[in-house]
KOLVEXTOR-294612 format. One line per field, with one value per residue: residue in three letters; z, x, y of N, C-alpha, C in turn. Coordinates in Angstrom, 3 decimals. Layout:
residues N
code c(ALA | ...);
nz c(Z | ...);
nx c(X | ...);
ny c(Y | ...);
caz c(Z | ...);
cax c(X | ...);
cay c(Y | ...);
cz c(Z | ...);
cx c(X | ...);
cy c(Y | ...);
***
This chain:
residues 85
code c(UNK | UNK | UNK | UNK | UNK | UNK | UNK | UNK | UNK | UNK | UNK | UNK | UNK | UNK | UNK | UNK | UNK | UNK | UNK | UNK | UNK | UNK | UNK | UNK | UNK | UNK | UNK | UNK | UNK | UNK | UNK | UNK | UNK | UNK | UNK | UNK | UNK | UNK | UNK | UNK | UNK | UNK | UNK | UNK | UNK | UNK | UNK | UNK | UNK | UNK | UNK | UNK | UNK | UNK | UNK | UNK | UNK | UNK | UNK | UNK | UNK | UNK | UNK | UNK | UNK | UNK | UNK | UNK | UNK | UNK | UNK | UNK | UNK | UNK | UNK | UNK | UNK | UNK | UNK | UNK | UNK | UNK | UNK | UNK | UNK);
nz c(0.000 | -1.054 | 0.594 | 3.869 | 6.880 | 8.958 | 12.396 | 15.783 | 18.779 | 21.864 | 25.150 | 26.052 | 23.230 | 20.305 | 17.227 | 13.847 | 10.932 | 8.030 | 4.670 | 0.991 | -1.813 | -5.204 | -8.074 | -9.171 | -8.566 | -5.572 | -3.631 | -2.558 | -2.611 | -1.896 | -0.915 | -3.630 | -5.187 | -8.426 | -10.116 | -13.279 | -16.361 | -19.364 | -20.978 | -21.291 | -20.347 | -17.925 | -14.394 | -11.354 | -7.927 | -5.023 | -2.419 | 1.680 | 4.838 | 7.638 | 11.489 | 14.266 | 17.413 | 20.862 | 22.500 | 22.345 | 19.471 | 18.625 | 18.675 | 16.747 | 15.160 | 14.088 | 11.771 | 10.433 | 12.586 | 13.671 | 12.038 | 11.003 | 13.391 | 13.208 | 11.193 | 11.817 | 14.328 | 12.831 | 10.559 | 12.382 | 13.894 | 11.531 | 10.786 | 13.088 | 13.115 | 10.207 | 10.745 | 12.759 | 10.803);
nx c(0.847 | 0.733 | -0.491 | -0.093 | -0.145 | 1.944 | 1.696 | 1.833 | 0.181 | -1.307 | -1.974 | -4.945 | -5.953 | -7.362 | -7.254 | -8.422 | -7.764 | -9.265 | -9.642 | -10.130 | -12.138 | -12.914 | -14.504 | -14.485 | -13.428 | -12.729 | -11.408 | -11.348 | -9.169 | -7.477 | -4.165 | -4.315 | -4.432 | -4.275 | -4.879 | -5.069 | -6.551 | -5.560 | -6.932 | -9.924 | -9.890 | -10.875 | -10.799 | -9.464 | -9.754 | -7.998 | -7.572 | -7.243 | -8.191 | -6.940 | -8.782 | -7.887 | -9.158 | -10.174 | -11.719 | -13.159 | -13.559 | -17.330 | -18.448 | -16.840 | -17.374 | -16.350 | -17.937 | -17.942 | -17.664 | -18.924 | -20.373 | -18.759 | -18.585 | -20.808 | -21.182 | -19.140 | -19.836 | -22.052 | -20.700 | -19.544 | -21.816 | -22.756 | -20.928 | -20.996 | -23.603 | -23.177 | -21.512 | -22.926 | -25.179);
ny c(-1.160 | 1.819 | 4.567 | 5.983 | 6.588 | 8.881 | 9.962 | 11.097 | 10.519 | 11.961 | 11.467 | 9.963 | 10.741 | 9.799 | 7.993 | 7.780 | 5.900 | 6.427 | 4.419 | 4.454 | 3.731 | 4.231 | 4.937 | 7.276 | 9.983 | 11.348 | 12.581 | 14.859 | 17.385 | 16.311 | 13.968 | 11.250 | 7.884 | 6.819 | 4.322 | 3.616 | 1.556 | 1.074 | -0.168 | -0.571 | 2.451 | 2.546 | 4.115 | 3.551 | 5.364 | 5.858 | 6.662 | 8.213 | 8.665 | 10.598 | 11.271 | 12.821 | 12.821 | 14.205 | 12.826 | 9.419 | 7.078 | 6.479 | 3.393 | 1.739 | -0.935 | -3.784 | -4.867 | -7.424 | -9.275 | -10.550 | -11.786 | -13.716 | -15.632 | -16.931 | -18.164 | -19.703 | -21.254 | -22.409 | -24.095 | -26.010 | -27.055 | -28.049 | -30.031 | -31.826 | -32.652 | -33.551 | -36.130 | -37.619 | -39.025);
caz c(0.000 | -1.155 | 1.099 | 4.755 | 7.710 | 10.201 | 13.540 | 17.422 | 19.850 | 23.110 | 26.445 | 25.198 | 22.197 | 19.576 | 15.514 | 13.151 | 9.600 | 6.718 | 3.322 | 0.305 | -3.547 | -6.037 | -9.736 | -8.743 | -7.493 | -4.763 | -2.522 | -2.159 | -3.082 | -0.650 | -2.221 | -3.882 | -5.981 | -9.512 | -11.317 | -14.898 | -17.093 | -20.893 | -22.527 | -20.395 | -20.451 | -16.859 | -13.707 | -9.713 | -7.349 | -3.602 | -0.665 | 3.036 | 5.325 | 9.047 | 11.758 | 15.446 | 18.641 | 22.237 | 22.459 | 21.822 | 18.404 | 19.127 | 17.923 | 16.112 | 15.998 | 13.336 | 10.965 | 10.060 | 13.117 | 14.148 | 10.769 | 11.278 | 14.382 | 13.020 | 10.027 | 12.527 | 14.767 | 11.803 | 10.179 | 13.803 | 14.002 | 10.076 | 10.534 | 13.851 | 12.231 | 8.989 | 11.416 | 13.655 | 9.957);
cax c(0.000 | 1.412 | -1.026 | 0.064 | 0.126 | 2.928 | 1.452 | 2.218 | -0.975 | -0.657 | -2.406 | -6.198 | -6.283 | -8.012 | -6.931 | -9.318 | -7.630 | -9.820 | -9.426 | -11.350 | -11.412 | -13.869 | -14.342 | -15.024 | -12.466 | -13.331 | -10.673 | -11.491 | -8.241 | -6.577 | -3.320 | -4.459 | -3.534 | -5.065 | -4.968 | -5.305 | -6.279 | -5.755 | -7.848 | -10.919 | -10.164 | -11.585 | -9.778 | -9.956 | -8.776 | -7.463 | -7.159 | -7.551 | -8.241 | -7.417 | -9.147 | -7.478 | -9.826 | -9.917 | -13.039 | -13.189 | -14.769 | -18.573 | -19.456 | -16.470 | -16.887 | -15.792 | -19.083 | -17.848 | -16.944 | -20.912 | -21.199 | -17.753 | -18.554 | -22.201 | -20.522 | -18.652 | -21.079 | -23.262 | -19.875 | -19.038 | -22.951 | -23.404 | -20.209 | -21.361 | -24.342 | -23.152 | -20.606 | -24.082 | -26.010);
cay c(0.000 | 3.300 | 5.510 | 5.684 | 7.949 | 8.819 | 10.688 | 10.911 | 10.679 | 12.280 | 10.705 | 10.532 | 10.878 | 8.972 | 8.311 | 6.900 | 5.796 | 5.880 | 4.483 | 4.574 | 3.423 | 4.707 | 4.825 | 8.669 | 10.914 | 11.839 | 12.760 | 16.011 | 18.127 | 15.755 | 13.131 | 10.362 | 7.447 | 6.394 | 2.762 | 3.327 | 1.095 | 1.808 | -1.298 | -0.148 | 3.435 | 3.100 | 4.475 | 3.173 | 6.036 | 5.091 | 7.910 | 7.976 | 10.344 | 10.923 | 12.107 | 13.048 | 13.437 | 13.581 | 11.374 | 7.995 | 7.293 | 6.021 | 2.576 | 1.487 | -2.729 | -4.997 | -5.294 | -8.906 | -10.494 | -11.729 | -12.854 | -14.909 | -16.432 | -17.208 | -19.022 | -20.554 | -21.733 | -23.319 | -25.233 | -26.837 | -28.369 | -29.101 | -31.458 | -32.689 | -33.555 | -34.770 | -37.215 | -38.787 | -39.434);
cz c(0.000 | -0.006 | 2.545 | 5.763 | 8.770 | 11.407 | 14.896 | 17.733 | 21.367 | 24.159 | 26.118 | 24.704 | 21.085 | 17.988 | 15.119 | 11.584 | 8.823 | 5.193 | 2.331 | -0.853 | -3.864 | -7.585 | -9.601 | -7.715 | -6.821 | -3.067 | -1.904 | -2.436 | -2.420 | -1.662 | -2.443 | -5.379 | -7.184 | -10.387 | -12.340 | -15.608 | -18.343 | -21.770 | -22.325 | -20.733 | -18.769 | -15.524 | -12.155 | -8.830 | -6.223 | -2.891 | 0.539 | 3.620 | 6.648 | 10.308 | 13.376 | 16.878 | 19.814 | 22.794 | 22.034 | 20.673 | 18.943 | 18.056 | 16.700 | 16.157 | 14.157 | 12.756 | 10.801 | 10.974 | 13.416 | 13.414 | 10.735 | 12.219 | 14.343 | 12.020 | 10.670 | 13.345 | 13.347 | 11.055 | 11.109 | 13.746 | 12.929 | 10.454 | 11.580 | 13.297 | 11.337 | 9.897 | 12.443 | 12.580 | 9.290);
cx c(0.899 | 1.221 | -0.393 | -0.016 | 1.485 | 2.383 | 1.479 | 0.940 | -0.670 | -1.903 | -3.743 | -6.965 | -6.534 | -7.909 | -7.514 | -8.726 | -8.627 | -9.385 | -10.349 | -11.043 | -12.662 | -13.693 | -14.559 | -14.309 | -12.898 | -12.670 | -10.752 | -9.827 | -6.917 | -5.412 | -4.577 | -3.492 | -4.747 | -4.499 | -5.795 | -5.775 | -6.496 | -6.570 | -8.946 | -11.366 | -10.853 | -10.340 | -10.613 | -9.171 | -9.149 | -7.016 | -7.683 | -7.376 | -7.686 | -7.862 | -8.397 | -8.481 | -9.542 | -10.968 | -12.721 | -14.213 | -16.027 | -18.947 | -18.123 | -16.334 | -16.686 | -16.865 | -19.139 | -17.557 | -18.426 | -20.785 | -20.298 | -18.114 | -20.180 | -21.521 | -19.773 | -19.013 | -21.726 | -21.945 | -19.839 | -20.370 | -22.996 | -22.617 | -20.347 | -22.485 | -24.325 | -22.845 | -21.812 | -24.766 | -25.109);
cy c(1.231 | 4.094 | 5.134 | 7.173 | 7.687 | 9.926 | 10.081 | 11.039 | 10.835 | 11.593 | 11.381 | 10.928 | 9.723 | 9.175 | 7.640 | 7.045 | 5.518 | 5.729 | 3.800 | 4.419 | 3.485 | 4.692 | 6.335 | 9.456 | 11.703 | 12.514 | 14.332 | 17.288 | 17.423 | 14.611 | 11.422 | 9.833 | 6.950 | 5.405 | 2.821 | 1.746 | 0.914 | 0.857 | -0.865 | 1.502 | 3.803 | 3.164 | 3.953 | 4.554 | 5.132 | 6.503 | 7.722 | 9.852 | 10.259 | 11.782 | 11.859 | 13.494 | 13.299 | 12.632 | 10.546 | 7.958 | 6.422 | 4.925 | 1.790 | 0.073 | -3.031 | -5.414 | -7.208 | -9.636 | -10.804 | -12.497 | -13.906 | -15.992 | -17.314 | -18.411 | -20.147 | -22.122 | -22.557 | -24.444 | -26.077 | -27.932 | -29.012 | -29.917 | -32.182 | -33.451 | -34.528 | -36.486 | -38.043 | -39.239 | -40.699);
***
């Protein structure tokens, strides 16, 4: 990954990296990066943003881990199951 940040955080404080890829530049005047490609003619950009607070951000969880541990959960019984049929 090209994009990166380098910053210090002092006794709390709170950094939230975002990054983002669009067919639609959209970075706002901010750097980004752009993957051409000339057979297509069509372009992907890639930028991030960050933001610095003294709050804790509100609500930040891991969208995919339920659905992991759900997936989980249901492999563990199907093969108990399959293994008593």
């Amino acid at each position: 990954m090209a994009l990166g940040w380098d910053f210090a955080l002092v006794d709390g404080e709170t950094a939230v990296a975002s990054f983002f890829t669009s067919t639609i530049n959209d970075a706002a005047g901010s750097f980004f990066i752009e993957q051409f490609d000339p057979d297509s003619n069509a372009s992907i950009f890639f930028w991030s943003g960050l933001d610095i607070s003294a709050e804790p951000p509100a609500g930040l969880t891991e969208p995919g881990t339920l659905g992991l541990v759900l997936f989980g959960m249901l492999s563990v019984f199907g093969l108990r199951r399959r293994k008593t049929h």
